[in-house]
C-alpha positions in Angstrom: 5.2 4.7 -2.5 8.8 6.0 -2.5 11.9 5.9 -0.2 12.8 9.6 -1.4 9.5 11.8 0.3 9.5 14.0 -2.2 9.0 11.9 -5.5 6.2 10.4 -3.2 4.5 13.4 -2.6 4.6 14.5 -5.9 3.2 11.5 -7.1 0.2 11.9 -4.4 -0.8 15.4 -5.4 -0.9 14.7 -9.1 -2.7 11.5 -9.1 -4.9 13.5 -6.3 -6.4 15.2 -8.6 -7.2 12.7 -11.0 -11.3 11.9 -11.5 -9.9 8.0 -10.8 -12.5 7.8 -8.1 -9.7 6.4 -5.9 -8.9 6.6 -2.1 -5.2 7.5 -1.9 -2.9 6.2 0.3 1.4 7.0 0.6 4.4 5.4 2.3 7.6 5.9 2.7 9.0 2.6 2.9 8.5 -1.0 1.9 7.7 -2.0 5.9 5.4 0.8 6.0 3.7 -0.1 3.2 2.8 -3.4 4.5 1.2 -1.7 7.3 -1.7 -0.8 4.9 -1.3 -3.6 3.3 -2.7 -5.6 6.1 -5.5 -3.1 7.4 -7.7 -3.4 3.9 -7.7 -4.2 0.5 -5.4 -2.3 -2.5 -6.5 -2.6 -6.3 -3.5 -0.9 -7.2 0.4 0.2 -5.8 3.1 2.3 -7.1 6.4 1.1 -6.0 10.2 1.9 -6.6 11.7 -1.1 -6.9 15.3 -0.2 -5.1 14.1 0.5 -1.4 15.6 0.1 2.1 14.7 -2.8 4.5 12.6 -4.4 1.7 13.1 -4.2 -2.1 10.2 -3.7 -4.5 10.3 -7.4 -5.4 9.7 -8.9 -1.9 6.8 -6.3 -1.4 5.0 -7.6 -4.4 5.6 -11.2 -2.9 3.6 -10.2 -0.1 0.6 -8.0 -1.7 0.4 -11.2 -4.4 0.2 -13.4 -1.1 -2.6 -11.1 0.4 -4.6 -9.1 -2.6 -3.7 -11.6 -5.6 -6.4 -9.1 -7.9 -3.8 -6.6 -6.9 -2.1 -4.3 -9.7 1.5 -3.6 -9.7 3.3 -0.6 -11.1 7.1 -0.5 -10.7 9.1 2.9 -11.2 12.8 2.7 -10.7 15.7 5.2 -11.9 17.5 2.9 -13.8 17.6 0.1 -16.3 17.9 -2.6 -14.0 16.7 -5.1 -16.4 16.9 -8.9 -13.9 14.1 -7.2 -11.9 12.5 -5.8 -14.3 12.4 -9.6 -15.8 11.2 -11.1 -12.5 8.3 -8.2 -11.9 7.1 -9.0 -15.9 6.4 -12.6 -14.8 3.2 -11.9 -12.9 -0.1 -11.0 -14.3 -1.6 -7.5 -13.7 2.4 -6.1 -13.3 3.9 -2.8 -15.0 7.5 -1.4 -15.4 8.1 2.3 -15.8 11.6 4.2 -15.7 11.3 7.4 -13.7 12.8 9.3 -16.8 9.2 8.6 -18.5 7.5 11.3 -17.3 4.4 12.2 -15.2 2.1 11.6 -18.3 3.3 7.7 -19.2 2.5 7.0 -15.6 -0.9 8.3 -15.6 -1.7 6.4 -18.7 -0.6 3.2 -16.9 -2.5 4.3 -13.4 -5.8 4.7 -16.1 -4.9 1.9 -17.4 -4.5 -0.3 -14.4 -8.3 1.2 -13.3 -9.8 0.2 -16.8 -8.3 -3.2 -16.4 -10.4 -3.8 -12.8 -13.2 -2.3 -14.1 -13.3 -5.1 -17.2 -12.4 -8.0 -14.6 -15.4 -6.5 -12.5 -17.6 -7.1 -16.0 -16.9 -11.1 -16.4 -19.7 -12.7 -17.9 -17.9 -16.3 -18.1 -18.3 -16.8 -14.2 -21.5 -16.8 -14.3 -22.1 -18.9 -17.3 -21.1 -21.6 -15.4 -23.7 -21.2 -13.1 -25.9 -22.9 -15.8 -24.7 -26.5 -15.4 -26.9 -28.7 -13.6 -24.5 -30.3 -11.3 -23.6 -26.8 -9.8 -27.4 -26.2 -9.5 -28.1 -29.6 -7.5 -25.5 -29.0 -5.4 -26.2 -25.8 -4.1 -29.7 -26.9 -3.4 -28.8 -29.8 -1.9 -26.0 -28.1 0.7 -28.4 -25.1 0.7 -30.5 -26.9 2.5 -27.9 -28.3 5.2 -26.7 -25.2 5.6 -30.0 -23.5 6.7 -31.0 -26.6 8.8 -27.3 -25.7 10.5 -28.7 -21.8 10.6 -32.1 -22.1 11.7 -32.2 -25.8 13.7 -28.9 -25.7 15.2 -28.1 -29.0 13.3 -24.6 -29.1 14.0 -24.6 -32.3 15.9 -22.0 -35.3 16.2 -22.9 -36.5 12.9 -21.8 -32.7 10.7 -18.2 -34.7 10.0 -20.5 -37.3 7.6 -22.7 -34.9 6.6 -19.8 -32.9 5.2 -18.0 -35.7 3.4 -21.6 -36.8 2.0 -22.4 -33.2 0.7 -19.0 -32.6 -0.6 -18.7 -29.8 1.8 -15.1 -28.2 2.1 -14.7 -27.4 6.1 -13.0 -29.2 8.6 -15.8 -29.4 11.0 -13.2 -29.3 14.0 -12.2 -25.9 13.5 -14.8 -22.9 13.8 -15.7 -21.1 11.0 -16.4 -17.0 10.2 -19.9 -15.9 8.7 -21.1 -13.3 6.3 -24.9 -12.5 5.6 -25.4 -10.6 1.9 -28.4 -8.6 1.6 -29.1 -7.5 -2.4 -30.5 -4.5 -3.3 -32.1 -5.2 -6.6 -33.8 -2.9 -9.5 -37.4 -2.7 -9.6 -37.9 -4.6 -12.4 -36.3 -7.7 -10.5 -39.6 -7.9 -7.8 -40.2 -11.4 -8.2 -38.8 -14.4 -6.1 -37.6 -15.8 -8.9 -36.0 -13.1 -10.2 -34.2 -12.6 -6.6 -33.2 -16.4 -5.9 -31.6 -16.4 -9.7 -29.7 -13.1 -9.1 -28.7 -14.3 -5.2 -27.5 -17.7 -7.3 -25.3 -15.5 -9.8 -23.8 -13.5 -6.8 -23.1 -16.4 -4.5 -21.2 -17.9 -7.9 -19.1 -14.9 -8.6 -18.4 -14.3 -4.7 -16.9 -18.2 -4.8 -14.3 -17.4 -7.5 -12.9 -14.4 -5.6 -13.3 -16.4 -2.0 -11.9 -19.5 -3.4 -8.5 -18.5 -3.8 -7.5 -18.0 -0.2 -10.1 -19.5 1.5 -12.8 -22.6 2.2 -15.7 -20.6 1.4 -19.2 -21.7 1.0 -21.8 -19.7 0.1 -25.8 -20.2 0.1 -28.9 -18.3 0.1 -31.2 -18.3 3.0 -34.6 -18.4 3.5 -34.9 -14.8 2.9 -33.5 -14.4 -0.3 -30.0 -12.5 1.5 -26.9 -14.6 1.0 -24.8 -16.4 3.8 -21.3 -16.9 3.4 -19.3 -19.6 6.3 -15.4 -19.6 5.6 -12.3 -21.0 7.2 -9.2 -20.3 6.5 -7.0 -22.7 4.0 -4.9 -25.0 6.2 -1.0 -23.6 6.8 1.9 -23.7 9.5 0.2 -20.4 11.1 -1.3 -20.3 14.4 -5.0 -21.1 14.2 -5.9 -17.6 15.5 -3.4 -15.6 13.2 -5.2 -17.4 10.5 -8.4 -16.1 11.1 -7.2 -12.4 11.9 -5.9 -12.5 8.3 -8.6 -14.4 6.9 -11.2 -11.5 8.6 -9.1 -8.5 6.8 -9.1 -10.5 3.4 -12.4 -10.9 3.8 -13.0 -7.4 4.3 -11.2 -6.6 1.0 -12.6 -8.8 -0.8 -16.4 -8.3 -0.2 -15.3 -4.5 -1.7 -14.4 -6.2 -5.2 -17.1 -8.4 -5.1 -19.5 -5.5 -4.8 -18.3 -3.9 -7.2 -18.1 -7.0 -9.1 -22.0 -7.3 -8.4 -22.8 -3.7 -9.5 -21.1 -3.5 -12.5 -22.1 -7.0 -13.5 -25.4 -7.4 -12.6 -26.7 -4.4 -11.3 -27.4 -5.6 -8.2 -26.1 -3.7 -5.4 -25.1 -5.3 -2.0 -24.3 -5.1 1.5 -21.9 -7.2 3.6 -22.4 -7.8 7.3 -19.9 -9.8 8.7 -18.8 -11.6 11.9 -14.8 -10.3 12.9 -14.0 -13.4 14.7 -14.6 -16.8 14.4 -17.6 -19.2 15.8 -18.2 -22.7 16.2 -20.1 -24.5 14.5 -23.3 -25.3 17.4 -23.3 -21.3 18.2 -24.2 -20.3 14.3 -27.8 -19.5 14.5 -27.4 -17.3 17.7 -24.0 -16.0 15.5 -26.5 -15.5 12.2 -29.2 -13.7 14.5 -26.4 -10.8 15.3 -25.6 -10.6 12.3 -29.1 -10.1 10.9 -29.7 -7.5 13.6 -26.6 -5.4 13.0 -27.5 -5.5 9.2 -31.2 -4.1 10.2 -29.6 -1.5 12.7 -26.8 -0.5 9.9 -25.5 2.9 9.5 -27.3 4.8 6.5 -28.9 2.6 3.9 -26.2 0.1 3.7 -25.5 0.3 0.0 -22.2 -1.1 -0.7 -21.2 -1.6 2.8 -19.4 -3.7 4.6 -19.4 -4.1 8.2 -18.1 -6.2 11.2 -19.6 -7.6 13.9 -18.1 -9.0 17.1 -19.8 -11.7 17.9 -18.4 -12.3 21.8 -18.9 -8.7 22.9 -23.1 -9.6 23.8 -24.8 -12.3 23.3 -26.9 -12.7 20.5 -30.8 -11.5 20.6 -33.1 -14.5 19.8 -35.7 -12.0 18.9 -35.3 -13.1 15.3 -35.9 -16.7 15.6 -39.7 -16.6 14.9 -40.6 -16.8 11.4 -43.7 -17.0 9.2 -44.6 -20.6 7.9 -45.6 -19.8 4.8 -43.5 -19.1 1.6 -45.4 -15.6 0.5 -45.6 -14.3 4.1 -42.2 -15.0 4.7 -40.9 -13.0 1.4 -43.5 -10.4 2.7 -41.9 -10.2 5.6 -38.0 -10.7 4.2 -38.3 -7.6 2.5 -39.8 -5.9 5.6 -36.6 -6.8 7.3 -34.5 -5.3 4.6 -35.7 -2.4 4.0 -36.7 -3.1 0.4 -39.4 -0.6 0.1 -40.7 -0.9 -3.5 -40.2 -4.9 -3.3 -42.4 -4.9 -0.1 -45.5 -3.0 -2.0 -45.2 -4.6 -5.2 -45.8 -8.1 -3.6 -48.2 -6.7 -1.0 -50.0 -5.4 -4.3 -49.6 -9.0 -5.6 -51.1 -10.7 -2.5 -53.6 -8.4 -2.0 -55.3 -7.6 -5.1 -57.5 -10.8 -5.7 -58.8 -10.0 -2.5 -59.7 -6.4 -3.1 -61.4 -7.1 -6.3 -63.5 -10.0 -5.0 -61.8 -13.3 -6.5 -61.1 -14.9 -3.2 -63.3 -15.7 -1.0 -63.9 -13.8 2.3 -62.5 -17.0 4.3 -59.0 -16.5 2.3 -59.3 -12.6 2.3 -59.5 -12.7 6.1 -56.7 -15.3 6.1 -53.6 -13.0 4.2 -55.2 -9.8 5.8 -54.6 -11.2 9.8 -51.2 -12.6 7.8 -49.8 -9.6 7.1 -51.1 -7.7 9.8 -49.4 -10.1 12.1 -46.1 -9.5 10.2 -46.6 -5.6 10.9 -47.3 -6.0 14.4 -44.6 -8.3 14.7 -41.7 -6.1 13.0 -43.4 -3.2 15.1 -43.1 -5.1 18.5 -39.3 -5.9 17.5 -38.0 -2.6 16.0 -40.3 0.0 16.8 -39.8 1.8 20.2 -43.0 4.0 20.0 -44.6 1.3 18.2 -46.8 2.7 15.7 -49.8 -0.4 15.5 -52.0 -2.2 18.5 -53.6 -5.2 18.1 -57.1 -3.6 19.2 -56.5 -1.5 15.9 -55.7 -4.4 13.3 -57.2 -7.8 14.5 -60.8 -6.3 14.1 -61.9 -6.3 10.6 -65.4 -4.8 11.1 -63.6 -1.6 12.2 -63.0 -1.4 7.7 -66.1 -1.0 5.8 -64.7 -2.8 2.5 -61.3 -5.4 1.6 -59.7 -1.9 0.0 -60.3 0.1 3.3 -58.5 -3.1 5.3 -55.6 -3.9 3.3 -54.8 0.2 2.7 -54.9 0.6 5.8 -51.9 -2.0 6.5 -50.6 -0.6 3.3 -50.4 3.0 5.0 -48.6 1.3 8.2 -46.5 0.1 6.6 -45.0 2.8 5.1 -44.7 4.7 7.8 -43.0 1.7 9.2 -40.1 2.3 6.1 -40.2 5.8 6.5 -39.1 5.7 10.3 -36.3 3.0 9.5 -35.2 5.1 7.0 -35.4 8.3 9.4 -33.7 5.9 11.9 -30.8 5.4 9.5 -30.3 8.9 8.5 -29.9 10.0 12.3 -27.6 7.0 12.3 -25.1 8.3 9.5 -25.7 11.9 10.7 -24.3 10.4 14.6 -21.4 8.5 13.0 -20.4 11.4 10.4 -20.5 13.9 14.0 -18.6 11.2 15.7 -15.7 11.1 13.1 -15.5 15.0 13.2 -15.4 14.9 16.6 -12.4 12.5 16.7 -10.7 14.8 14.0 -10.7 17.5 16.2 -9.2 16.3 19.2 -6.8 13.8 16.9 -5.6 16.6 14.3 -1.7 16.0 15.5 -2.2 12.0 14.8 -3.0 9.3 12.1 -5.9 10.5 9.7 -6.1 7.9 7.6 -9.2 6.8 6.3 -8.4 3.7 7.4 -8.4 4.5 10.7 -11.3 6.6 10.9 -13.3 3.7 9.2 -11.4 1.6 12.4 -13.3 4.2 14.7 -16.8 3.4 13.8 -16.1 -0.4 12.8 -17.0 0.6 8.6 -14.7 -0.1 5.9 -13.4 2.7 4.6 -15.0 3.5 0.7 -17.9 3.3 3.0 -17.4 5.7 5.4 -15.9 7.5 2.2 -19.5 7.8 0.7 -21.2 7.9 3.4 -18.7 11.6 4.5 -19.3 12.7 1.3 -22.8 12.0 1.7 -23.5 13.6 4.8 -21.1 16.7 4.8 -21.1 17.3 0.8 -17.2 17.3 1.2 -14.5 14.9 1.1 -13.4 13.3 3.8 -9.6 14.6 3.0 -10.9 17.6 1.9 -12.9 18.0 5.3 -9.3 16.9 7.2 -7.1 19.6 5.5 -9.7 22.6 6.2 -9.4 21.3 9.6 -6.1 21.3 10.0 -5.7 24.4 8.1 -7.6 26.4 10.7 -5.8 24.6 13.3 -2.9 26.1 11.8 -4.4 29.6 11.1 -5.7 30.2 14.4 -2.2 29.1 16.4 0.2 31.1 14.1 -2.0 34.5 15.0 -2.7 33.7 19.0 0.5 31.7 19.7 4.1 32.4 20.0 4.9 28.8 18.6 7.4 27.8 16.6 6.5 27.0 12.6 7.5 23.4 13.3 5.9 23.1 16.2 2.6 24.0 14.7 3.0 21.8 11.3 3.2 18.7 13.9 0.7 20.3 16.0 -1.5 20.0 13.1 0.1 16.0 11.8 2.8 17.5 9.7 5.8 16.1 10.9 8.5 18.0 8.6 8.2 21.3 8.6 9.0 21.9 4.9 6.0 19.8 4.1 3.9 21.9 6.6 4.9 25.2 5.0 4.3 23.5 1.2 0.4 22.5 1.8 0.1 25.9 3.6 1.3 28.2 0.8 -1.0 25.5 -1.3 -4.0 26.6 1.0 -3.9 30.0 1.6 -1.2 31.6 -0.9 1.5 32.5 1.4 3.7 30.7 4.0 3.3 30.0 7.5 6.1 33.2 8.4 4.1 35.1 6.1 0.6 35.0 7.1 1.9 35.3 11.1 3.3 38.7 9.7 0.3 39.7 7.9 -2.0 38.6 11.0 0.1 41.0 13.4 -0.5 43.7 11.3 -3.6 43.5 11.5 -3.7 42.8 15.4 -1.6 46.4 15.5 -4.3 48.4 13.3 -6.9 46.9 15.1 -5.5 47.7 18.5 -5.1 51.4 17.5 -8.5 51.6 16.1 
């Protein structure tokens, strides 16, 4: 970011073409900077440091106030040396003259990326995890916070339970939820394996959270992760707080996935609730969230998405659960779409039963079990629904234990393979749906943060998921659009040059006629010319 427009589109086509794996964003102006600012998370600005309406210095004051994990990287054309002292004093802060050259700032841009991927790679926050007294206490408010989830416990006496537990809310004010769901390797099947990784993500999620934020963080009966945060007390109306509390959230879910990935190789997705609750309305508020994290857009990995809680009520369909411990893993991993987890436990379950080491009486028992855990997720997400009871509840219809359970085996991979048909259609709608808006918006604001705005995603997600879908960037999908936006009105209309750069979101004209000779070689004047030529030949032809 620059107040002179074309240092800072110099500095956005260079550092475009980068493989930094970076969304890039420009401004032209400290107070326009803080517009991004505050629609989602930054790992890393360029700033001059003399600017009009706000200086450098005051900018960093407010991205160290908002993204503290932020990294800073000062330019200025001259050797003022009492800023240069105040931007030194913070962590994570660089100081470049403008004299240095192109190449001293890409080192420090490549540097500033290897620095987050290393903070991403922390081992010591998790090595705390291994002290008892952090252990006891998450079981211990673990299990208050489900009995809130699943009971509705919050009654008159939550103020004593939180002062008892140590829990840091003030149980007058409502309170924002997040549910995690972990993608893990296939080596990492067992419960054990899942409730110990869930642990060593809730930790490392509390020591990003923490800094901004009361933040609490537990894992549920399904082995996902729920987060409930308030904001940390100021003069701010209540309301503000939580609007700022919801986009810092958003941001900071990003770095924790990462965080997870690179860490423990665990990937995960973030559903969240974009408003706040209170406290006797959670489990309704934790039901839509589970349901908007089943009905997600594409597989969900590494996404993070916001639910408003206010705009339907919540289904109750999901309050039923399985009793018993195996069933109810069975089932978790039903819910989330975790494929190969699903069939190595069903394997698990099954197998003593297929090989004749239980007896029929237990056999009969898990295979009703789990065929009442199909049926159920059938009922509930499946339109067509592919099982009837008259099929399953009859075991004489199998001749053998190996006939039975394969046949639930079969079902229920045809129950993953239509979820995972369902998502696919579900990316391929919201990928049309931003191409669509493109179109008819090419004059306006294509920001991938704005996009991401129009289908409620954050935007690395929608990122990917572009990418994913089209085999194109997302930029690189906007500029061929607006190219042959420009292309067709410079042959069929009489407009002005000008008139068609803003036609197309170019609002100065020299900038218009730069990215066009970029695209096709020639200017804007030039390729009208060329185009009537070939009009007149054609016409005489």
């Amino acid at each position: 970011m620059d107040d002179e427009e074309i240092i800072t589109d110099g500095l956005y086509e260079i550092l475009s073409k980068l493989q930094l794996d970076l969304d890039m964003y420009k401004a032209y102006s400290g107070e326009e900077a803080l517009q991004w600012l505050r629609r989602t998370r930054f790992d890393i600005v360029l700033s001059d440091i003399a600017m009009p309406e706000m200086d450098g210095l005051a900018l960093m004051d407010e991205i160290r106030s908002n993204w503290p994990h932020c990294k800073l990287i000062f330019l200025t054309g001259y050797h003022d040396f009492e800023s240069m002292y105040q931007a030194i004093q913070w962590p994570g802060v660089r100081y470049l003259l403008k004299s240095e050259g192109y190449n001293k700032l890409i080192d420090a841009v490549g540097q500033a990326v290897l620095e987050i991927e290393e903070e991403l790679r922390t081992a010591d926050l998790l090595q705390r995890s291994k002290e008892s007294q952090i252990f006891l206490e998450t079981l211990a408010i673990g299990n208050y916070v489900r009995h809130l989830l699943f009971e509705g416990g919050a009654d008159v006496a939550k103020e004593e339970n939180f002062s008892r537990l140590n829990i840091p809310f003030d149980p007058f004010l409502p309170v924002l939820i997040a549910l995690g769901s972990l993608s893990l390797a296939e080596s990492f099947r067992s419960y054990a394996d899942r409730q110990e990784t869930a642990l060593k993500v809730k930790l490392l999620a509390d020591s990003y959270l923490g800094k901004r934020t009361r933040s609490l963080g537990v894992i549920d009966r399904y082995g996902d992760l729920v987060w409930l945060v308030q904001p940390l007390p100021s003069q701010e109306a209540i309301e503000i707080a939580f609007e700022k509390t919801v986009t810092f959230l958003e941001g900071m879910f990003e770095i924790i996935q990462d965080a997870s990935k690179e860490s423990l190789s665990v990937k995960l997705s973030v559903t969240m609730s974009a408003e706040e609750t209170a406290w006797e309305s959670l489990p309704k508020a934790y039901d839509k969230l589970r349901e908007h994290e089943h009905l997600r857009v594409g597989d969900g990995t590494q996404m993070v998405q916001s639910v408003r809680l206010r705009e339907a009520e919540a289904s109750s369909r999901m309050r039923w659960r399985f009793p018993r411990e195996k069933a109810e893993m069975l089932t978790a991993h039903l819910e989330g779409g975790r494929r190969a987890e699903f069939h190595g436990l069903f394997d698990e379950l099954t197998r003593p039963a297929i090989d004749g080491s239980w007896p029929s009486p237990y056999a009969s028992e898990l295979y009703y079990s789990i065929a009442l855990a199909l049926l159920s997720y059938s009922n509930r997400w499946n339109e067509q629904g592919q099982l009837s009871a008259g099929n399953f509840m009859q075991l004489d219809a199998f001749p053998s234990w190996q006939d039975r359970f394969g046949s639930l085996k079969t079902a229920a991979k045809e129950m993953f393979d239509v979820r995972e048909r369902g998502e696919q259609s579900r990316a391929i709608t919201a990928v049309d749906k931003i191409c669509a808006f493109i179109d008819v918006h090419i004059a306006e604001d294509l920001s991938l943060v704005r996009l991401a705005d129009e289908i409620h995603l954050n935007p690395s997600y929608l990122s990917r998921l572009f990418k994913q879908e089209r085999g194109v960037k997302l930029s690189e999908y906007i500029e061929d659009a607006r190219f042959a936006k420009a292309k067709d009105r410079l042959k069929n209309t009489d407009c002005k040059i000008g008139e068609i750069g803003i036609s197309v979101g170019y609002e100065a004209a020299h900038s218009f006629t730069r990215v066009f000779k970029k695209w096709s070689g020639m200017s804007p004047q030039e390729f009208r010319e060329q185009a009537g030529m070939r009009n007149q030949m054609s016409n005489r032809i």
